[in-house]
C-alpha positions as CSV (number, residue, x, y, z in Angstrom):
1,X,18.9,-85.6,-55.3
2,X,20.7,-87.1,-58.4
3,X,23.1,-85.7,-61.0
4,X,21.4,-83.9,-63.8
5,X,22.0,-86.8,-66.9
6,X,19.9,-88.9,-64.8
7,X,17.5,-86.1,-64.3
8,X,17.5,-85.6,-68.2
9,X,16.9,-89.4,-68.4
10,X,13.5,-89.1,-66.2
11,X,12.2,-85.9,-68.2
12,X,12.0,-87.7,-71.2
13,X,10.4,-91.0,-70.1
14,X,8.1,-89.8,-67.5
15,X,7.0,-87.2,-70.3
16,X,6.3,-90.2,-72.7
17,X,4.9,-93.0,-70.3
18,X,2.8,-89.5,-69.2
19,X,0.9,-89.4,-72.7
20,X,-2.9,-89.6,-71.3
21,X,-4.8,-92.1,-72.4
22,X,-8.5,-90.6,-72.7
23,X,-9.9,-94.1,-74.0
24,X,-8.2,-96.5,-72.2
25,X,-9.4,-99.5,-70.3
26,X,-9.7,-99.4,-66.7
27,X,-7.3,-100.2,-64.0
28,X,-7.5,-104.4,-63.9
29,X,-6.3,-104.4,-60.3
30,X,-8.1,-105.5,-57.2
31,X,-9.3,-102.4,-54.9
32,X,-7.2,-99.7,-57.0
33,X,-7.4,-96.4,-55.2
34,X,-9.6,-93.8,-56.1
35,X,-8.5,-91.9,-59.3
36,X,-8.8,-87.8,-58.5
37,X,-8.9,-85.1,-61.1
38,X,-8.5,-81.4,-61.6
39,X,-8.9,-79.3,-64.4
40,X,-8.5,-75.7,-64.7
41,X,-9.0,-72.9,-67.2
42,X,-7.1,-70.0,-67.4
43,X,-8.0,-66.2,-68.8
44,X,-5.4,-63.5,-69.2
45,X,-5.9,-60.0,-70.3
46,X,-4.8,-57.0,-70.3
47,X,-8.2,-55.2,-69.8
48,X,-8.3,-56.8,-66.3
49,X,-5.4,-55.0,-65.1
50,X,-6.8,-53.3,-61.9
51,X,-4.0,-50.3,-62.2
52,X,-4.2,-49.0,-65.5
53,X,-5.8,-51.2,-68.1
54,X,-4.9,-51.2,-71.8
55,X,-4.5,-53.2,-75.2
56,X,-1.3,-54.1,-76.1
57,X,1.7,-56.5,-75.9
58,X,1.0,-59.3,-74.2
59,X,-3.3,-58.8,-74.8
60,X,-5.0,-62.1,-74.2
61,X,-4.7,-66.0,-72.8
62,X,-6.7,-68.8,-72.9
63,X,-6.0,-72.1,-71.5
64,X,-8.0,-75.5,-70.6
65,X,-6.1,-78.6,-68.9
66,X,-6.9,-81.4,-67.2
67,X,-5.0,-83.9,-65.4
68,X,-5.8,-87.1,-63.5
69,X,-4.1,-89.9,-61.4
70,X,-3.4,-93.2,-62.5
71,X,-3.8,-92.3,-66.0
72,X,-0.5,-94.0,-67.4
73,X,-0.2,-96.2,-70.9
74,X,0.3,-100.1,-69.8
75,X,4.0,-99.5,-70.3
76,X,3.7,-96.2,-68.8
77,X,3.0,-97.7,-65.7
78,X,6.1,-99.7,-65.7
79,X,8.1,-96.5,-66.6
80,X,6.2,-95.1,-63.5
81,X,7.1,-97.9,-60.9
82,X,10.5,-97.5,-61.9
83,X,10.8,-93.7,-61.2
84,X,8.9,-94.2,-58.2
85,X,12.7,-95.3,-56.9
86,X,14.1,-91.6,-57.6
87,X,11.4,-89.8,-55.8
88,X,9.7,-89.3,-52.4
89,X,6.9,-91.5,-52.5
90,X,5.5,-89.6,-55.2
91,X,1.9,-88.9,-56.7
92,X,1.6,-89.1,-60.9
93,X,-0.9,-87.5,-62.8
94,X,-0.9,-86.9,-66.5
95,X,-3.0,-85.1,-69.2
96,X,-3.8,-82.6,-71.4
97,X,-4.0,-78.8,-72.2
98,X,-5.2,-76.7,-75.2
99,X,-3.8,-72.9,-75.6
100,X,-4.0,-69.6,-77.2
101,X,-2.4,-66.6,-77.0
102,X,-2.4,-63.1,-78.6
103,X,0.3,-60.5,-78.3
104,X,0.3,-57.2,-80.3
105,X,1.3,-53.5,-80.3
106,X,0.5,-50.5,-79.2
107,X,-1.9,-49.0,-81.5
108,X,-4.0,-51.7,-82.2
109,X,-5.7,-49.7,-85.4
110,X,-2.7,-48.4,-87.6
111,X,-2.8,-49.0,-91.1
112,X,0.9,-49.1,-91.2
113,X,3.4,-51.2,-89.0
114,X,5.2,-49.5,-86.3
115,X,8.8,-50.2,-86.9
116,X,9.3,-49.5,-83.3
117,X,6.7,-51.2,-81.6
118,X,6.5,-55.3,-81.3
119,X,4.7,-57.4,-84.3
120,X,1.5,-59.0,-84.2
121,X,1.9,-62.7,-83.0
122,X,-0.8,-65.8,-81.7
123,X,-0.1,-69.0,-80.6
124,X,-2.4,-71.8,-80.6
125,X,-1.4,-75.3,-79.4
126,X,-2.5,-78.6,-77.6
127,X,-0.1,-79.9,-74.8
128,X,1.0,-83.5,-73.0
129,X,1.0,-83.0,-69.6
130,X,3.2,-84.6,-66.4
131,X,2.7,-84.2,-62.9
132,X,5.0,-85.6,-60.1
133,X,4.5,-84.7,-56.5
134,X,3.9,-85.6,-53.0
135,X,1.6,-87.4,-51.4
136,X,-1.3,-85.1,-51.0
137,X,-2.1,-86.9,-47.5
138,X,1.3,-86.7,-46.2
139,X,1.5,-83.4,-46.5
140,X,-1.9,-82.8,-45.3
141,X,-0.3,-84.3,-41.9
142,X,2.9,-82.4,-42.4
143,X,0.8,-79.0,-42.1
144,X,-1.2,-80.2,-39.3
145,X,1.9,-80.6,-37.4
146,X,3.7,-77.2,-38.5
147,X,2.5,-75.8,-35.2
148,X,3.9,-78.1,-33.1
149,X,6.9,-78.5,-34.5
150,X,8.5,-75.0,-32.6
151,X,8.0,-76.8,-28.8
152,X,9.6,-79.9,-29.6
153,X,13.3,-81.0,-29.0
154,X,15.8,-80.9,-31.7
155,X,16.1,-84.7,-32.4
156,X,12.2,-85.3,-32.6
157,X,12.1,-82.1,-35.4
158,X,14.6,-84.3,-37.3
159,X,12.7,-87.5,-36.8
160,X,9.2,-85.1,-38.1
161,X,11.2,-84.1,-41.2
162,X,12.3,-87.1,-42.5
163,X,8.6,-88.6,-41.9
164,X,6.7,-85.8,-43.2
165,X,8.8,-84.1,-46.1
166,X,8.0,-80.5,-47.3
167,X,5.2,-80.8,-50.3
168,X,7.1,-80.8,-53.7
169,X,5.5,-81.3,-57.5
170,X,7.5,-81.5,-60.6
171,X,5.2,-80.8,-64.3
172,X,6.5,-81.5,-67.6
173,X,5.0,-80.5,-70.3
174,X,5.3,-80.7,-74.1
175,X,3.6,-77.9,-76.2
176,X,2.7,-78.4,-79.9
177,X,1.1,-75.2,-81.6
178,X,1.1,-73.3,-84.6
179,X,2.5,-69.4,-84.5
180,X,1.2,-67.0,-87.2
181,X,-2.0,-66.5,-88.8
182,X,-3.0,-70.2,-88.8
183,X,-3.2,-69.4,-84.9
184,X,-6.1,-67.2,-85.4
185,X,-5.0,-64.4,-83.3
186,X,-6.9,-61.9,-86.0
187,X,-10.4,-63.4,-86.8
188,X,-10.7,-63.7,-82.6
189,X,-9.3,-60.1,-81.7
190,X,-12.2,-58.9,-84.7
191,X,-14.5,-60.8,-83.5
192,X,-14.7,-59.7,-79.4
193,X,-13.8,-56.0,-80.7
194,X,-16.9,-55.9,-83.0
195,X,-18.9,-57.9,-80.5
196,X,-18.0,-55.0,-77.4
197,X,-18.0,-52.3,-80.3
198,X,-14.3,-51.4,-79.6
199,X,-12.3,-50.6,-82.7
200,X,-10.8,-52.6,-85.1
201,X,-7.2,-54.0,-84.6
202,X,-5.3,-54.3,-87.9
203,X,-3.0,-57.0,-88.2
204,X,-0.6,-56.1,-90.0
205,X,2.6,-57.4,-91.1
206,X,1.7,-60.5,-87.9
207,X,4.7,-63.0,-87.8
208,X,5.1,-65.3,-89.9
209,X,4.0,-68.9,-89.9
210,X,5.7,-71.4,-87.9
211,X,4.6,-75.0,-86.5
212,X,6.0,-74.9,-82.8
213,X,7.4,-77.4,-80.2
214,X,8.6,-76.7,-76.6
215,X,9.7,-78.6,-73.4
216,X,8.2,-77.0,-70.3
217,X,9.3,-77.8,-66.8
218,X,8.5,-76.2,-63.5
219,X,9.7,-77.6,-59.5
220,X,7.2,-76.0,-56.7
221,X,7.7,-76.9,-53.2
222,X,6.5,-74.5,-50.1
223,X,7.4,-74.3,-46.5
224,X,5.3,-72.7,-43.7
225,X,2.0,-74.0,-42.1
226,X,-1.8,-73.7,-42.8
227,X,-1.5,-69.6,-42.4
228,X,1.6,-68.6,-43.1
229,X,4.2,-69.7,-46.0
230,X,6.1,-69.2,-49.2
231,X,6.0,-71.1,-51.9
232,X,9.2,-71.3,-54.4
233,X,9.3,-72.3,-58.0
234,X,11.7,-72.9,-61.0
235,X,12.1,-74.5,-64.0
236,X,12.5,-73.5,-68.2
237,X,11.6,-74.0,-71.4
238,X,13.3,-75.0,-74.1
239,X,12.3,-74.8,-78.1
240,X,11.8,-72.8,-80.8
241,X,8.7,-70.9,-79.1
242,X,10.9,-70.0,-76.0
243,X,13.8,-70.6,-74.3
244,X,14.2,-69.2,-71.0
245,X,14.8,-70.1,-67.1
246,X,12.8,-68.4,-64.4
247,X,12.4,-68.4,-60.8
248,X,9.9,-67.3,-58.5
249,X,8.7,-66.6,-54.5
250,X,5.3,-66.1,-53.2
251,X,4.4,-65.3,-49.6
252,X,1.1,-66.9,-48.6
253,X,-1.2,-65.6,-45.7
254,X,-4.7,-66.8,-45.0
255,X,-6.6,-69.4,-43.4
256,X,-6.3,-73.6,-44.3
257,X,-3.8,-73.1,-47.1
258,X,-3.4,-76.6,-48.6
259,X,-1.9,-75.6,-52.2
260,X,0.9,-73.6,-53.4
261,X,0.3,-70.1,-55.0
262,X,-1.3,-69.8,-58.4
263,X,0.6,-69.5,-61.4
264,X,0.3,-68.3,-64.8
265,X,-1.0,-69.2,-68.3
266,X,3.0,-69.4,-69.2
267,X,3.7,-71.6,-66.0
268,X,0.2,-73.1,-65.2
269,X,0.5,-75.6,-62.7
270,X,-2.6,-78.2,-60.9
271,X,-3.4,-77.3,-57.7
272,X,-2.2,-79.8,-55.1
273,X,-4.7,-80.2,-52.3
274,X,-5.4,-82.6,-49.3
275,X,-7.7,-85.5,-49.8
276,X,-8.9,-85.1,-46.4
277,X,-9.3,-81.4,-45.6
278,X,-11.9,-78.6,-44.5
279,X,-15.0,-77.2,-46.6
280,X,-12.9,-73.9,-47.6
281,X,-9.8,-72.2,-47.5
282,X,-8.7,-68.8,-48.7
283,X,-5.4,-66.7,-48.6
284,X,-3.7,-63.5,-50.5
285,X,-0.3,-63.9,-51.9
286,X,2.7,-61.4,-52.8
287,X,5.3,-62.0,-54.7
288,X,8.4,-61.3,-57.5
289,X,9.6,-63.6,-60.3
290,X,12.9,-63.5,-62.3
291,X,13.4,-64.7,-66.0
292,X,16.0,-65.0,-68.3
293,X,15.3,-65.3,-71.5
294,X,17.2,-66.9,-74.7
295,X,14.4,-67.0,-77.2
296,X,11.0,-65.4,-77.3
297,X,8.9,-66.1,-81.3
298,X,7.2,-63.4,-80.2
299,X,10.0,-60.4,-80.7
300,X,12.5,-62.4,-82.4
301,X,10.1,-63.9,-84.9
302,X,9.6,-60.8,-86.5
303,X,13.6,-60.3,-87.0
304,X,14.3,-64.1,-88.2
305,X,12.9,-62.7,-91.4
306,X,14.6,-59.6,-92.3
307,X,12.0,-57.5,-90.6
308,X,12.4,-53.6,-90.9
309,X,11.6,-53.7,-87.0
310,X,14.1,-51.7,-85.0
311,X,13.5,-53.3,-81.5
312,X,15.8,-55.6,-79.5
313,X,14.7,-58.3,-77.2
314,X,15.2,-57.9,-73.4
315,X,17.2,-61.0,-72.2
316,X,16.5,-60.2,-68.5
317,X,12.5,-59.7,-67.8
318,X,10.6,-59.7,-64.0
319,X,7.1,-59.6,-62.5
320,X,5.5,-58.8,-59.4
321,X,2.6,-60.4,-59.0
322,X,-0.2,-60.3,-56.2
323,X,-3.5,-61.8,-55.5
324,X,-5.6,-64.1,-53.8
325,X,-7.2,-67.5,-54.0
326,X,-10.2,-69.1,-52.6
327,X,-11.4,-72.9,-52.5
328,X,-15.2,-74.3,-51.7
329,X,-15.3,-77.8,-51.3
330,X,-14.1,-79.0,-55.3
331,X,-13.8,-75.6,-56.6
332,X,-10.8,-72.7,-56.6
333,X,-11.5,-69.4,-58.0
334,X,-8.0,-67.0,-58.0
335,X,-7.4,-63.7,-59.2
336,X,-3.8,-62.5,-60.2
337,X,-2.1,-59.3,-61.0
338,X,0.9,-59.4,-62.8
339,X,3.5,-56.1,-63.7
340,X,6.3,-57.4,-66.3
341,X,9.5,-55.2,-66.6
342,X,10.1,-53.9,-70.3
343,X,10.4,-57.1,-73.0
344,X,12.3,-55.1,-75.6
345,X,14.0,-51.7,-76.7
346,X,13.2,-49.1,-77.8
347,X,9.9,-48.6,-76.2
348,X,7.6,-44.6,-77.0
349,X,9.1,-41.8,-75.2
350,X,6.0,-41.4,-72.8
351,X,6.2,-45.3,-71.9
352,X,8.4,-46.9,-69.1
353,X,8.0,-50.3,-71.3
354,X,6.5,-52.1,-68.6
355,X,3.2,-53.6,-68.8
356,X,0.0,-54.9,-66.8
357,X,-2.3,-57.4,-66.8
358,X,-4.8,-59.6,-65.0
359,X,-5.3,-63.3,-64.8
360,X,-8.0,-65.3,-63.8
361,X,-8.3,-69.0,-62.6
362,X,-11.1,-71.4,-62.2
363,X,-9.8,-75.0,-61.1
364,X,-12.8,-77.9,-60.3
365,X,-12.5,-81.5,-59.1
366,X,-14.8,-83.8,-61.6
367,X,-14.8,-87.3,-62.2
368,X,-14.6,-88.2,-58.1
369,X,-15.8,-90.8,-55.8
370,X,-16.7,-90.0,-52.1
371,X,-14.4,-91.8,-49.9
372,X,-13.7,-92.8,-46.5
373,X,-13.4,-89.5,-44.3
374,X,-13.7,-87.0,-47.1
375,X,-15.5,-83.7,-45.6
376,X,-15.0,-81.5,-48.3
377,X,-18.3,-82.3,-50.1
């Protein structure tokens, strides 16, 4: 570990030496290792909540990212070898990501804004991704040994340990969007409703427009074995979108685990897998997460401008979430449900304020070269 100024001091140059490079020459070296990939696209929506279903606050999420190793700026690669020093023989990956999301309230065809209910608001934005984590094989190792680990003596679990580390990844990203109606959070709601023959959402009064920047970070590590295990995350953002600080447990049961649980369009995070492992894998999770919450455009947006609204944004917010996940060979398909707490007061008599929604996740492996003991093809 290391005190948090020096911490501060990695963020920002692993976040800059991280800017991909989509055009860049290739690695000059002799033999360089085999450059892996993942992308991942994410859909949220309300309509796929398995409980209740509905249309309103937090409606729909898109996201697309992709990430890839060794994909570092010529001077990002010296930034790289240097932070190499502060980690655990660490993995980096950087990229890219493109989002939009759509948030509005209840009755979605008023011709007259509820003062008690939240505003319309859409963000759109393109992001600069950062991964750092363990070595993939290592911890592929690490997990084959969980078993035996319980009959062994107290010294050699110690020895195990320090060889084989728990799995950890570190992301940074940096979000640049637009919020308002240059986000198009209208024309695409119209659209699908017209398409499906649903009715007409209004739009009225949607927040007002704002060019948006924030500093994402999330730390995952997870303990257990190929079965059994919990995975633990935290992190924050910071910026004029949101400002908040979350954490989060999810206990994993299935067969061949290799990755940590699935995340979120707010928190999306690359799967980390072994480079040698089975055909498949699959497992459910369950778990809770915790956030507390300084700034969210989406509520306070609204206010910032002398809005009549009468609502007030909830500074403490949780979800329980539950799914499962399931990998053949380069591709992950995983299926979330997520219950959020109330985000602001006053909510309609006949609500509880809470809300429901489903998220979806397709994750493939492109761009990759058969090597040397690789079965999952």
């Amino acid at each position: 570990m290391f005190s948090r100024p020096k911490f501060l001091c990695v963020w920002i140059l692993t976040l800059l030496a991280g800017v991909p490079c989509i055009s860049a020459e290739e690695d000059k070296k002799k033999d360089p290792p085999t450059p892996r990939s993942w992308c991942q696209y994410y859909w949220e929506n309300d309509a796929f909540d398995i409980v209740s279903g509905s249309d309103r606050d937090y409606t729909n999420g898109l996201r697309f990212s992709c990430v890839r190793e060794d994909n570092m700026t010529e001077w990002g690669l010296e930034v790289e070898s240097w932070i190499s020093n502060w980690f655990d023989r660490p993995v980096f990956r950087s990229g890219f990501a493109f989002g939009h999301q759509m948030y509005t309230p209840e009755d979605i065809e008023a011709a007259e804004l509820d003062l008690a209910d939240r505003p319309w608001a859409a963000w759109l934005y393109g992001s600069f991704l950062l991964t750092i984590s363990s070595d993939d094989d290592e911890t592929s190792a690490r997990d084959e040994q969980g078993a035996e680990e319980t009959t062994r003596g107290a010294d050699s679990n110690v020895d195990d340990r320090a060889e084989n580390p728990r799995p950890y990844a570190h992301q940074f990203e940096l979000q640049l969007g637009v919020v308002g109606p240059p986000a198009g959070g209208r024309f695409i709601q119209k659209e699908i409703h017209q398409l499906i023959g649903d009715g007409l959402p209004t739009w009225v009064e949607e927040v007002d427009t704002k060019l948006g920047a924030n500093l994402n970070y999330e730390y995952r590590t997870r303990l257990g074995n190929r079965n059994f295990g919990a995975s633990f995350a935290g992190g924050g953002a910071l910026g004029n979108v949101a400002a908040n600080a979350f954490g989060r447990v999810d206990l994993q049961a299935g067969w061949n685990i290799d990755t940590f649980a699935p995340g979120s369009i707010r928190n999306a995070f690359m799967p980390t897998q072994t480079k040698d492992r089975s055909k498949r894998d699959f497992h459910i999770f369950l778990g809770v997460e915790g956030r507390l919450v300084g700034r969210n455009i989406f509520l306070d947006g609204s206010l910032e401008r002398g809005s009549r609204h009468t609502i007030d944004t909830e500074h403490w917010v949780y979800d329980y979430r539950g799914g499962l996940s399931i990998r053949y060979k380069r591709f992950r398909v995983s299926y979330t449900y997520i219950e959020r707490s109330k985000e602001f007061t006053p909510t309609r008599q006949f609500q509880d304020g809470t809300h429901g929604f489903g998220s979806f996740l397709f994750a493939f492996e492109p761009w990759r070269k058969r090597s040397d003991g690789d079965n999952s093809r």
